[in-house]
C-alpha positions in Angstrom: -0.5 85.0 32.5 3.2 85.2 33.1 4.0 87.4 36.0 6.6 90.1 34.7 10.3 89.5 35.7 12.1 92.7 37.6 15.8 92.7 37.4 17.6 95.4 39.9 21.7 95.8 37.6 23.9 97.2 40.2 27.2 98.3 38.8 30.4 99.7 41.0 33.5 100.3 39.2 36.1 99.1 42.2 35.3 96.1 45.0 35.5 99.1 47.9 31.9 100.8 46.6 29.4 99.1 48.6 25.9 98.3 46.9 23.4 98.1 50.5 22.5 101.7 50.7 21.4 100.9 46.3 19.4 97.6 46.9 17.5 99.5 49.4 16.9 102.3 47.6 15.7 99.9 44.8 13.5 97.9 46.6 11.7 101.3 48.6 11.1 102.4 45.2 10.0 99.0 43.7 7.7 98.7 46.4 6.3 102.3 46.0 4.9 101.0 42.4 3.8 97.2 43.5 6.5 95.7 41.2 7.1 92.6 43.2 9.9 90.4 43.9 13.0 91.8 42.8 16.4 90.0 41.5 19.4 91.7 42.3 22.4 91.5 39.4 25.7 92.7 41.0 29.1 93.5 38.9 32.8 95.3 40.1 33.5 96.2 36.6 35.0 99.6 35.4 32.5 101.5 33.6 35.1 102.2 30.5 34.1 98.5 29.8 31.6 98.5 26.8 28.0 97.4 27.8 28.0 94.6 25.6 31.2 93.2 27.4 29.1 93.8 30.6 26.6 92.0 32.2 23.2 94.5 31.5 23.7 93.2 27.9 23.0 89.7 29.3 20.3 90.7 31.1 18.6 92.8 28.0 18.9 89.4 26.3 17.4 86.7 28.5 14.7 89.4 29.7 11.1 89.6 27.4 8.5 91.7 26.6 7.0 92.9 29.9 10.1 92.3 32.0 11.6 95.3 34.2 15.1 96.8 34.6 15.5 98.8 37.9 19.1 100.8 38.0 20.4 103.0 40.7 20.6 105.7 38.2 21.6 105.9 34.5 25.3 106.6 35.0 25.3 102.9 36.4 23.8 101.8 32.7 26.0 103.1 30.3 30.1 105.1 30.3 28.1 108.1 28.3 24.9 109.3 26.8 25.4 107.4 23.8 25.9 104.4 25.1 22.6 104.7 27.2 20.9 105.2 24.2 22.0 102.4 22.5 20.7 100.1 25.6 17.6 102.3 25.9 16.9 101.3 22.4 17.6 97.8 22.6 15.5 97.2 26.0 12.4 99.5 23.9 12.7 96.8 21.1 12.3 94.5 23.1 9.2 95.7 25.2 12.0 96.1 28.3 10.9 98.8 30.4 13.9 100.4 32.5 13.4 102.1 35.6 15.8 105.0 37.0 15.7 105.3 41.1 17.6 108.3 41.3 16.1 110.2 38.7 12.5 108.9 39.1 11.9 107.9 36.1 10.5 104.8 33.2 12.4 105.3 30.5 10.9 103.0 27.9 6.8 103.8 29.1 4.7 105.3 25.9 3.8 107.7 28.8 5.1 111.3 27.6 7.7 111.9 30.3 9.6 109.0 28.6 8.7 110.1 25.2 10.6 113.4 26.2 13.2 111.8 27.9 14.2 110.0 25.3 14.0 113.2 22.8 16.4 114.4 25.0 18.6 111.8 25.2 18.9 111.7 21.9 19.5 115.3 21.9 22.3 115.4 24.6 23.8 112.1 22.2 24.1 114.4 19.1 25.4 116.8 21.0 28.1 114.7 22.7 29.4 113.1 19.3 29.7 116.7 18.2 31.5 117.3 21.3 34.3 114.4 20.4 34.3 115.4 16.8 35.7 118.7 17.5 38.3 117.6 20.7 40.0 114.9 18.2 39.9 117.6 15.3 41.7 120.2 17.9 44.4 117.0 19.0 44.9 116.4 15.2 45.4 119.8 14.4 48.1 120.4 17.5 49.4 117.5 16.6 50.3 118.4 13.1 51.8 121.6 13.8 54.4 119.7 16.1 55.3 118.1 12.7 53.4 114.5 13.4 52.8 113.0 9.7 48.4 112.2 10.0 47.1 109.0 7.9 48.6 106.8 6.2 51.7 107.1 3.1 50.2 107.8 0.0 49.7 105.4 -3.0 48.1 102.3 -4.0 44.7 101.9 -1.8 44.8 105.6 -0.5 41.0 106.8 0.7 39.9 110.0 1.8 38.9 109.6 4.8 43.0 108.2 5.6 43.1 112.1 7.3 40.2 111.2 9.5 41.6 107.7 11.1 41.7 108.8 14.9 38.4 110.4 14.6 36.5 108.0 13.4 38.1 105.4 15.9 37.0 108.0 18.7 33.6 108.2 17.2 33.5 104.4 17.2 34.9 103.9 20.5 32.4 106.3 21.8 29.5 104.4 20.5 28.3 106.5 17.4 26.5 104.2 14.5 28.6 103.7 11.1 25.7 104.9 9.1 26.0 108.5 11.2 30.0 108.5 10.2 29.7 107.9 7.0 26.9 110.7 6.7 29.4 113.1 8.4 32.2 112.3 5.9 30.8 112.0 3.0 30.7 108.5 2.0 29.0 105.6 1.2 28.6 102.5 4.2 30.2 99.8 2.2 33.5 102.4 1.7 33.6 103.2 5.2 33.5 99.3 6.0 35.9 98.8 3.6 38.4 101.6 4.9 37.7 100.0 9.1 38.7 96.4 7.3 42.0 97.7 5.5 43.0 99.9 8.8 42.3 96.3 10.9 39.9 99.0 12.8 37.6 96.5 15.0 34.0 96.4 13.3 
């Protein structure tokens, strides 16, 4: 049987944060649960840096079913809640379990701490896209009443959501899923790709 592989990501945004003081937190709490050998991943990368760009999405993909991710704490996964999730989701589908030192806890387990911590996350994600909705509604609105024009000139091609442009950017930038904007505005998936391809809005 193929002994389980346990990968420790460490992640510090500038080459001055030293990672010591993390791998031996890591390993005392690896060793607490028997996990075995553990491979240390290191990256100096800023965490406004989508995951996917980052090196925990290489990871998620070599790993398999069984395999372990260890982190330091979840604000070294992901740059918000959302984007947690996302990884959280994509390690569960693959049988990845991930491990938080800091907070103590297995993430991906069928246990019911991580079926409630992932309610929760899920939560705190809604709650967050909400969140960003409502900022970029409050900068559009100021904006307009300082006389800024908002969308694009009417005419030939026009859609509704024209009016929504730097929202929906936000909301993509911020990972929320194209089938959750289009719900929120009204309108069909295929429309909404069809408005990010004629706004050259990156898919």
């Amino acid at each position: 049987m193929k002994s389980s592989k346990v990968i420790s990501y460490l992640r510090v945004s500038t080459e001055d944060q030293n990672t010591e003081k993390n791998k031996a937190d890591v390993l005392a709490f690896c060793n607490s649960r028997n996990f075995g050998q553990v491979q240390f991943v290191e990256e100096t990368i800023s965490g406004l840096k989508n995951w996917k760009e980052r090196l925990i999405f290489k990871i998620i993909t070599d790993l398999q079913s069984g395999d372990k991710i260890v982190c330091p704490e979840l604000s070294r996964l992901g740059r918000s809640t959302l984007e947690v999730l996302e990884i959280l989701k994509t390690a569960k589908d693959k049988g990845i379990s991930i491990y938080s030192v800091k907070e103590n806890l297995e993430l991906n387990g069928n246990d019911m701490q991580s079926k409630i911590m992932s309610t929760m996350l899920a939560l705190f994600a809604e709650l967050e896209r909400t969140f960003i909705s409502l900022r970029t509604k409050e900068a559009l609105k100021a904006r307009k009443a300082q006389g800024v024009r908002l969308g694009r000139p009417t005419g030939k091609g026009k859609s509704k959501l024209d009016c929504h442009k730097e929202e929906i950017q936000a909301l993509l930038n911020n990972g929320s899923k194209k089938t959750w904007i289009a719900r929120k505005y009204e309108t069909t998936l295929p429309n909404l790709y069809n408005f990010l391809h004629q706004n050259e809005i990156q898919i």
